[in-house]
C-alpha positions in Angstrom: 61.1 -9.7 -34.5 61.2 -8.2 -31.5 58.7 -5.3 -31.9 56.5 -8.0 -33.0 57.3 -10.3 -29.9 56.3 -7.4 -27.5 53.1 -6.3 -29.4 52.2 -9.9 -28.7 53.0 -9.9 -25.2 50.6 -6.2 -25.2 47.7 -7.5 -27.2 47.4 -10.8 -24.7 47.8 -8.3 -21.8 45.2 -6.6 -22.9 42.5 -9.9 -24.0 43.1 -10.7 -20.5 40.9 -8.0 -19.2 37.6 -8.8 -18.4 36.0 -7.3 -21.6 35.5 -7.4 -25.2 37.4 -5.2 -27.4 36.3 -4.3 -31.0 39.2 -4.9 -33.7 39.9 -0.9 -33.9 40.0 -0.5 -30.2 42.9 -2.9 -30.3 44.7 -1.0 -33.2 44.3 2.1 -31.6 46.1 0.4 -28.5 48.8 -1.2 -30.3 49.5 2.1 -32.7 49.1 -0.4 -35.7 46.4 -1.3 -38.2 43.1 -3.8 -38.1 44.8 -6.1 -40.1 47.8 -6.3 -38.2 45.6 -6.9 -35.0 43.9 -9.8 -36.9 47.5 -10.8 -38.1 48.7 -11.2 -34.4 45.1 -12.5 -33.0 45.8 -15.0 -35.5 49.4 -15.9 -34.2 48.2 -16.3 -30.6 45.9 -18.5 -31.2 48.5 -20.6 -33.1 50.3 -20.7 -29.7 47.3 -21.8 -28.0 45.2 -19.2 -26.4 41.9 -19.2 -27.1 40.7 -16.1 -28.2 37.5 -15.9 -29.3 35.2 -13.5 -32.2 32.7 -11.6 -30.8 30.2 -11.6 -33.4 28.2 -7.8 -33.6 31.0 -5.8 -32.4 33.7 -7.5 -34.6 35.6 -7.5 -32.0 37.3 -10.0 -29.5 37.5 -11.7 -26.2 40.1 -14.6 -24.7 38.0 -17.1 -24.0 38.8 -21.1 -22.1 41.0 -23.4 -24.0 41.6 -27.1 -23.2 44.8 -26.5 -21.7 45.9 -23.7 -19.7 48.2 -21.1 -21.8 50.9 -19.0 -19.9 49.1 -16.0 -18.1 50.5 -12.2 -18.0 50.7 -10.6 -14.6 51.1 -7.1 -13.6 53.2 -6.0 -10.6 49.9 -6.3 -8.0 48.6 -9.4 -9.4 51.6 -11.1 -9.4 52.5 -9.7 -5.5 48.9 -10.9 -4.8 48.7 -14.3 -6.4 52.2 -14.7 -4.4 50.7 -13.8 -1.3 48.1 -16.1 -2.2 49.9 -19.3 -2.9 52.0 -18.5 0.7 48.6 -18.6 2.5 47.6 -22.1 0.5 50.2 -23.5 1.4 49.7 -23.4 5.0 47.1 -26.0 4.4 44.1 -24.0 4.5 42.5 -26.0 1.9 43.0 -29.7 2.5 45.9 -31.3 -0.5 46.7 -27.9 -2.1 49.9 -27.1 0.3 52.8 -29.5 -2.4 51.1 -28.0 -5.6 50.7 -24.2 -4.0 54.9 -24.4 -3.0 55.5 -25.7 -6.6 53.3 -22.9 -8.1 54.9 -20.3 -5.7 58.5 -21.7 -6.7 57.7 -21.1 -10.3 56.4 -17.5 -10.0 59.5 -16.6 -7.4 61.8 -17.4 -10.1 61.2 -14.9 -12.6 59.7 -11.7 -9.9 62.1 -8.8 -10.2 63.8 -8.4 -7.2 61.8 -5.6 -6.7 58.5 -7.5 -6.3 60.6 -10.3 -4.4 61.3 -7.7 -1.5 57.9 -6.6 -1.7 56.5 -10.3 -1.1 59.4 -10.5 1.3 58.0 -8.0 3.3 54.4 -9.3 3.6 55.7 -13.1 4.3 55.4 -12.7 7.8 51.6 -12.3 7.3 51.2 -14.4 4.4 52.9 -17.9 5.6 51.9 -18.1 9.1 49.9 -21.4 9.4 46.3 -21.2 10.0 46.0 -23.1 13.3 42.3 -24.2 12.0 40.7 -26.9 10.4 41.6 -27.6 6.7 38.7 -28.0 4.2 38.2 -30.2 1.1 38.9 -27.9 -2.7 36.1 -30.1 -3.9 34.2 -28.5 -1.2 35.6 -25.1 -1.1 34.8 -25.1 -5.3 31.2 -26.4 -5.0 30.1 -24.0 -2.4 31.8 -20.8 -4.1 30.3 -21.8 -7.9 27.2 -22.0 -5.9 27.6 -18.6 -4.9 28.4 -17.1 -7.8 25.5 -18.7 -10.2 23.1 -18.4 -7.4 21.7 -21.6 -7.3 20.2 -23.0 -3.9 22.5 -25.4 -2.1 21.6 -28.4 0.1 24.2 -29.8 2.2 24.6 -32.0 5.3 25.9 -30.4 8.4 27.7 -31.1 12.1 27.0 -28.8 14.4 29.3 -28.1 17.0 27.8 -31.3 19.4 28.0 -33.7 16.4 24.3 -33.8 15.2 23.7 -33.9 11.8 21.5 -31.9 10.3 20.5 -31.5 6.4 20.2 -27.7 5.8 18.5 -25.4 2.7 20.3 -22.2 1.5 20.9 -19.4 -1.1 24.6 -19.1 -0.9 25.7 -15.7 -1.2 29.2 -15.1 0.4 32.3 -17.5 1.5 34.6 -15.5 4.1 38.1 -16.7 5.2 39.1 -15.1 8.3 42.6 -16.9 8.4 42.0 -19.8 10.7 38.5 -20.7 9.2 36.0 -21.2 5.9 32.8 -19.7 6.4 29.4 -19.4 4.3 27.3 -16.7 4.3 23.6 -18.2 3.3 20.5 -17.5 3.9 18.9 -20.6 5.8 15.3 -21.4 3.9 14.3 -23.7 6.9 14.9 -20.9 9.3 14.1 -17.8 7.2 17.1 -16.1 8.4 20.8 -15.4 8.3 23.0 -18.0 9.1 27.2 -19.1 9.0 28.2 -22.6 8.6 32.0 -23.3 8.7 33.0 -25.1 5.5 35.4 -27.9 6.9 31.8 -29.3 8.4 29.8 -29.2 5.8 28.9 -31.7 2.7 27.7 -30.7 -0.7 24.5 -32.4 -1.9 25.6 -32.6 -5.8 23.5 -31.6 -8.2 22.8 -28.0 -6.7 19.1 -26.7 -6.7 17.0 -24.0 -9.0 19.0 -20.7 -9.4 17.5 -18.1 -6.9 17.5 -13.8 -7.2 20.0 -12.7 -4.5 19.2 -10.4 -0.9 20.5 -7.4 -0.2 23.4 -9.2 1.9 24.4 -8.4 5.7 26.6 -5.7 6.5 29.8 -6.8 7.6 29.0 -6.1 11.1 26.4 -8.7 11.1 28.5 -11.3 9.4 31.4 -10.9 11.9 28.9 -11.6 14.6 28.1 -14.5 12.8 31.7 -15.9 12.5 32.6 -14.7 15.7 30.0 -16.8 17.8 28.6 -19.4 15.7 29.6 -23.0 15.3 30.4 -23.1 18.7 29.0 -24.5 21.3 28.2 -22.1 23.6 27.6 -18.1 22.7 28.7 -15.3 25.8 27.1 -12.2 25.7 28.8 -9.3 28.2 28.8 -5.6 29.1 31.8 -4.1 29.6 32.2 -0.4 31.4 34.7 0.8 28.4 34.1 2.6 25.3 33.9 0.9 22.1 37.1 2.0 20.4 38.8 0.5 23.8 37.3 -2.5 23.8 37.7 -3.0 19.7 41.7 -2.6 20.1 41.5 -5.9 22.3 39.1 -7.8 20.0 40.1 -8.9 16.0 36.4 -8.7 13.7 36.6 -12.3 13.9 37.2 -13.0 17.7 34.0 -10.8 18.8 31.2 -8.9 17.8 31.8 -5.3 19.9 28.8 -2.9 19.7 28.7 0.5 21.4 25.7 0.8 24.1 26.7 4.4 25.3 29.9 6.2 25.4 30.7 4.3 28.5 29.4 0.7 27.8 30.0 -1.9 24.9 28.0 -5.3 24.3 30.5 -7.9 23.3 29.1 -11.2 22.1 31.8 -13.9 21.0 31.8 -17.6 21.2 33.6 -21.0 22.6 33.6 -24.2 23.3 34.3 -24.1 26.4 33.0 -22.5 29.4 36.3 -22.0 30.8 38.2 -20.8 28.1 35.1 -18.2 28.2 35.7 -16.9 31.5 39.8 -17.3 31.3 39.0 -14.8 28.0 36.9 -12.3 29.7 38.9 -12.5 32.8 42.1 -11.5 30.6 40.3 -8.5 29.3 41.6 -6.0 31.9 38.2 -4.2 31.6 35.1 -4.4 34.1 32.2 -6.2 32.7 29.2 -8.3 33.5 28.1 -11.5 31.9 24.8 -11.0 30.5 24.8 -15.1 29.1 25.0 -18.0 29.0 23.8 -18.5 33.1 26.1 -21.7 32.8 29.2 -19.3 31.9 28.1 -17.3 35.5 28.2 -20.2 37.4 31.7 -21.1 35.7 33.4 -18.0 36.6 32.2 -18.7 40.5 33.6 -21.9 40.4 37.2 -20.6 38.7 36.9 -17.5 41.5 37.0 -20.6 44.3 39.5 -22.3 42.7 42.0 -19.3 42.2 41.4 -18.0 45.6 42.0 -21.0 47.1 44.9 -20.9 45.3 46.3 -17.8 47.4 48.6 -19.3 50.2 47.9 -18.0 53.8 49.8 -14.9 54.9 
């Protein structure tokens, strides 16, 4: 009984792969005969996983049931759905934090200890809150099935003044850059690139005509996007440093840092505020000039005044 129990357990492990395996393949993986693989297909269906004849190949594939069947992990999936569930429930995604702690309880119980050190390890990473806006899993499910059938996506929009704006896309990419949701579409009303944060935007259900995908931005040009859109204003400076010296005091996320020359790097970022801007570049400990916005010049004048003025008398 329990050679049979763990042949079980290796034959659902292995329909859980992302492919379709012929009736011999399975045999051959198992070290038993056709029949017996038909014999134990036959027994996990009984307990509820739907696994599915692939007619041609006479073969099989587990397929979606009407309920949800227990699932078999391997040491990194489990480690990474763990890590997973720690970010969720930071609140990330708007009413997941309860049900991602009572998921995350459930897989903690039965990780050998040696997986529970290694998730012990990473929780430093994995469980420190967000600090950004959450967004709705209606929302965060539309946009990403979107994405991955291709179909065009209409949805209203807030900019970062308030207007609302109705925008066009072919969704091609979601990126989570652990404070934020962003989409990667391109924009059919603007014939370009664009970002829109997720916890500001609102489906239009039913979803448009299925589209054939672009060749997607590099991640260079998406970080720029993430780093300085959806906020109010966008800074663009020089700063008299290599690039590798600038890039240690910059995340991806928090600025766009391209080389000019081997003494000189563009760094464009973005805020909503004008002070928080020059407080920023001022804390750089780098030389630089402000290339724009001319608001953000005039701003650093006025914070100069201000701070000297601050300076008592000798």
């Amino acid at each position: 009984m329990l050679e049979t129990s763990a042949r079980l357990l290796k034959l659902l492990s292995l329909l859980q792969q992302p492919r379709e395996w012929s009736g011999a393949a399975l045999a051959d993986e198992l070290a038993v005969g056709v029949r017996t693989v038909r014999r134990d297909v036959d027994k996990l269906r009984n307990l509820g996983y739907p696994v599915d004849a692939v007619p041609g190949v006479a073969g099989y594939r587990l397929g979606s049931g009407a309920a949800l069947p227990p699932l078999l992990l391997d040491d990194e999936e489990a480690v990474a759905v763990a890590i997973g569930l720690r970010a969720a429930a930071s609140g990330t995604v708007a009413g997941t934090e309860e049900s991602s702690v009572r998921a995350l309880t459930k897989l903690e119980q039965v990780l050998p200890s040696r997986l529970r050190h290694r998730i012990t390890l990473l929780q430093q990473i994995a469980v420190t809150p967000a600090g950004g806006p959450s967004v709705q899993p209606d929302v965060l499910l539309a946009v990403a099935a979107a994405c991955r059938d291709h179909q065009r996506m209409r949805f209203d929009y807030r900019n970062h003044d308030g207007t609302a704006t109705t925008r066009t896309t072919e969704p091609h990419r979601l990126v989570h850059t652990g404070r934020r949701w962003y989409l990667v579409a391109w924009d059919l009303d603007r014939t370009d690139w664009r970002t829109f944060r997720l916890d500001r935007l609102e489906p239009r259900i039913p979803t448009g005509p299925r589209f054939t995908p672009r060749d997607v931005p590099d991640l260079a040009t998406i970080a720029r996007g993430v780093a300085s859109g959806g906020y109010r204003y966008q800074a663009r400076i020089l700063v008299h440093a290599p690039a590798e010296q600038v890039a240690d005091r910059y995340g991806p996320n928090v600025a766009a840092v391209t080389p000019v020359d081997d003494s000189t790097t563009l760094v464009e970022t973005g805020a909503n505020s004008l002070d928080q801007l020059a407080l920023h570049f001022g804390l750089l400990g780098l030389p630089f000039e402000i290339q724009s916005p001319p608001e953000l010049i005039e701003t650093v004048r006025e914070l100069t005044t201000r701070l000297t003025a601050a300076i008592p008398a000798p």
